[in-house]
N, C-alpha and C positions, 0 to 999 in steps of 0.2 A: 728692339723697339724702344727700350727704355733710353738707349743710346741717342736716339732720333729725339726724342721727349725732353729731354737733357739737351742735346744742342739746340732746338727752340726755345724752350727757354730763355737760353741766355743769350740767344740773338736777338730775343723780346727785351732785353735791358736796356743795350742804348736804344731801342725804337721809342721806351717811352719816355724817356731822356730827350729824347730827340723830339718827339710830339710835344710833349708839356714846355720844352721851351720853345720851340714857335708859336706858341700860343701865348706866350707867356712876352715873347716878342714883337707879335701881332698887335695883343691888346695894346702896349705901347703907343701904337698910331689911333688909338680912339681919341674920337675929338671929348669926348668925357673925362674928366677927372675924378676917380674916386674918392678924393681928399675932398674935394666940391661938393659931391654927391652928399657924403657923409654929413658936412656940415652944415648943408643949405643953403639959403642965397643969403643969408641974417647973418652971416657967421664974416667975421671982419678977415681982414688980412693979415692981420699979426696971426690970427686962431687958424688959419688957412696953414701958412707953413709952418704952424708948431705943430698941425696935426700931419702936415706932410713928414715932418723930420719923425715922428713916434710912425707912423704905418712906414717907414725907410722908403719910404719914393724919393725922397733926395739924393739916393744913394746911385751910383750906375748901374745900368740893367744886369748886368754878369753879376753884380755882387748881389742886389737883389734876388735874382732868381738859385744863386750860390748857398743861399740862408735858408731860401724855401725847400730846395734838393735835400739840403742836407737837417731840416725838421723832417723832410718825408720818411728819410731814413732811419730817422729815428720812429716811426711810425705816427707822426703829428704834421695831419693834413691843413693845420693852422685854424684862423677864426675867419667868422663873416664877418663885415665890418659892422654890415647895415643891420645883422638881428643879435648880434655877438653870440650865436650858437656855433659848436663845432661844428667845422664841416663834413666830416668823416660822418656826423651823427645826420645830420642833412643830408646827407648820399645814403647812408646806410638804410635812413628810412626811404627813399624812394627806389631805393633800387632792384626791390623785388617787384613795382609796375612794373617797370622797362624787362624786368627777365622774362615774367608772365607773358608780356606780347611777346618778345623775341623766340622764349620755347612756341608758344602755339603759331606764332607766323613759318619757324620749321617744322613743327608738325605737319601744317595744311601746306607748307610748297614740295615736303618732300610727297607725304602721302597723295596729295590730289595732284601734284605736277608730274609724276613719276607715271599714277596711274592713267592720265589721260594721253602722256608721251607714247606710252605702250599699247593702249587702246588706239592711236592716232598711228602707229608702226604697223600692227597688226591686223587694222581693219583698213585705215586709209581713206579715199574720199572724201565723201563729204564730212567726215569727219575732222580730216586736217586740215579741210579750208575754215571750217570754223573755229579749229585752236589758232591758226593763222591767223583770221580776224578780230575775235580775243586778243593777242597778242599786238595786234595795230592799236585796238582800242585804248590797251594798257599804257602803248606809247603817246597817245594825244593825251588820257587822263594821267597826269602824277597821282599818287596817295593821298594828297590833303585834297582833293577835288573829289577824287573816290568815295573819303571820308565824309565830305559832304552830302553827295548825293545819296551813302547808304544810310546817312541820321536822315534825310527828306523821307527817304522810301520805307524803312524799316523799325526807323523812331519815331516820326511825325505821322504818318498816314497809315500804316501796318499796327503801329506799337507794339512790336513783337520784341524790340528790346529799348534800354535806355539809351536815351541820347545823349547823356553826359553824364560825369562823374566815375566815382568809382569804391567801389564793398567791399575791406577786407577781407581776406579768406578766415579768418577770426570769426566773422560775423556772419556764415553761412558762404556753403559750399556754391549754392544755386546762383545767388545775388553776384557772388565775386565774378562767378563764371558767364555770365548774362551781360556783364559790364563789361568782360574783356572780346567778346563776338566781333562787335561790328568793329572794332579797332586791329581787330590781329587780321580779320578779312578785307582790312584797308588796306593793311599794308602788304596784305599776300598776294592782291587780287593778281599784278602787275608781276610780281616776280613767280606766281606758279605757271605762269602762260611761258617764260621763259625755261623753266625748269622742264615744263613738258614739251615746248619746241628741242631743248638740246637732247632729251631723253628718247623722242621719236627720232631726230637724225642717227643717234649713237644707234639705237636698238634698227633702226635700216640698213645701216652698215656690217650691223654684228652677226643678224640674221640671215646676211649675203655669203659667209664663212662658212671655210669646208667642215668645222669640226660640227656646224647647224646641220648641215647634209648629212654626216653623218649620223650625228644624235639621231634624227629623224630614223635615216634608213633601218635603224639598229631596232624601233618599234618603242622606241621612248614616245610616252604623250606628247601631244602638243603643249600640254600647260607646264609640262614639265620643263621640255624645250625652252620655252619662251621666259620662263619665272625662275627657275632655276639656274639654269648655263646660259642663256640671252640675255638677263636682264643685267645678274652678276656682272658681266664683260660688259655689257653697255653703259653700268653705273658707275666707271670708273671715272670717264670726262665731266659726267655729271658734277661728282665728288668735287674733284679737282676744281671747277669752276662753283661749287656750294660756298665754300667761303668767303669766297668776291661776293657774291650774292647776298649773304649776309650780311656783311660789313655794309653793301647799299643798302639794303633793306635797314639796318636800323637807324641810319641819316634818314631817312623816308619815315621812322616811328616818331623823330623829333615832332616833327608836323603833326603827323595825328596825333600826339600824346596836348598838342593844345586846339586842335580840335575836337577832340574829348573832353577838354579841363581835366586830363589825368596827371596824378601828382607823379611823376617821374621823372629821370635823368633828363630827360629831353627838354622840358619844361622847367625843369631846374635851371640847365644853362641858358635856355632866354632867357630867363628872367634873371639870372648872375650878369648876361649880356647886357643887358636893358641899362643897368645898375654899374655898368663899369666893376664888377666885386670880382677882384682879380684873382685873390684866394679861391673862392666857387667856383670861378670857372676854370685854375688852373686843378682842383678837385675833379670836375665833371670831364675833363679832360683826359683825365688820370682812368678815371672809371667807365670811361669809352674805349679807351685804350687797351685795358686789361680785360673787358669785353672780346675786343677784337683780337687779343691774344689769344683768348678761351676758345674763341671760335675755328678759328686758323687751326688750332692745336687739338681741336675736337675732328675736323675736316682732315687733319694727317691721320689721326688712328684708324678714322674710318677708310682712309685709303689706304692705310698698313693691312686691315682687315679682309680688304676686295682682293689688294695685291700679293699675294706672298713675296714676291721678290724684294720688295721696299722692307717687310719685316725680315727678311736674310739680311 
């Protein structure tokens, strides 16, 4: 297992190599200029390319992006231009919002999509026509619509939580946890209806299996049957496709995180966007990336755990 952990790893190296300069060569093509931005429309032309030549935009993009690699390496994420704060210090603070929604968005898709796939296997009917329909609805609304209509229904007319902002866990357990609800069920809503359509195919399949016939015959429960040996073997495709699911789900928390007004990654790199600030977003970049590595890399152990044969 640790063999497996160790070759991800390091096949995570050039990916983020590989991600942070595309973006790093994307941004390139914006019709903004950072050196603009920074100086204003007041700022003459002589002051325009002395501040291009000190930010090294003069420079060709390979050599460019060759100086920022290798500050990374040195562990110096660079500066913003527009607040001159680090940026490492700028991600660092926002980056336990975005973890908060993304742990509770896998809480609620594994726990509620898992348990409804199993209820929808095992009893059927009318039951799986309506995760069905869920699951249509999922697809007309994206998350930022979701987002919307659960601040109308549950912030504005219910009041049963806030509608924006957000309480560090510093400042009460209650308040932080109340603020992060309707955001993590924004972004769950759409991917736990998926989570439990793959969960009820897998578990119809698994449950069709002679070793189920047997269990059964032998005078095993049925809860046992189905929770223990059905579900184990049916949560294997799930897994496997859990970390696609995640890496979309948290493109989908950009959105809510500013239909919230939450300070997180997501809202960090609009607004690094907005602003042309090529440092922050090759930052926020970086810290999406190694997100998606965490995640991938959390999705192998848990299918090293279901599988024995993958841990041989």
């Amino acid at each position: 297992m640790l063999k497996l952990i160790f070759h991800r790893l390091l096949l995570s190296i050039p990916l983020l190599f590989a991600v942070t300069f595309l973006t790093f060569f994307l941004s390139s093509f914006a019709p903004t200029d950072m050196a603009r931005n920074v100086l204003g429309v007041n700022g003459t032309q002589a002051e325009y390319l002395e501040l291009r030549a000190q930010m090294g935009l003069d420079q060709p993009l390979l050599v460019q992006y060759q100086h920022w690699a290798t500050k990374v390496l040195q562990g110096d994420l660079g500066v913003s231009y527009f607040t001159n704060e680090s940026v490492s210090g700028l991600l660092n603070e926002r980056i336990g919002v975005t973890l908060s929604i993304m742990l509770g968005v896998l809480v609620v898709i594994v726990l509620a999509g898992v348990s409804l796939g199993v209820l929808s296997a095992t009893r059927g009917g009318r039951f799986g026509k309506l995760l069905d329909a869920v699951s249509l609805l999922g697809l007309v609304f994206p998350s930022f619509v979701v987002a919307l209509v659960y601040i109308v229904v549950f912030a504005v007319w219910l009041r049963w939580f806030p509608a924006t902002g957000y309480t560090p866990l510093n400042q009460g357990f209650a308040p932080w946890a109340m603020g992060l609800v309707l955001p993590i069920f924004a972004v769950a809503t759409y991917f736990t209806s998926i989570v439990a359509k793959q969960t009820r195919e897998a578990m119809n399949d698994v449950m069709k299996r002679d070793f189920i016939r047997a269990l059964r015959a032998s005078g095993l429960s049925e809860w046992r049957v189905v929770l223990l040996h059905g579900l184990r073997n049916a949560a294997l495709p799930v897994v496997t496709n859990l970390g696609l699911i995640m890496v979309v789900a948290m493109s989908s928390s950009v959105f809510v995180e500013r239909a919230f007004v939450l300070p997180g990654l997501g809202s960090l790199a609009v607004g690094a966007a907005d602003q042309a600030d090529v440092q922050l977003m090759l930052g926020c970049t970086l810290y999406f990336a190694l997100l998606s590595v965490a995640i991938n890399l959390m999705v192998d152990l848990s299918y090293g755990w279901l599988n024995p044969k993958v841990r041989a």
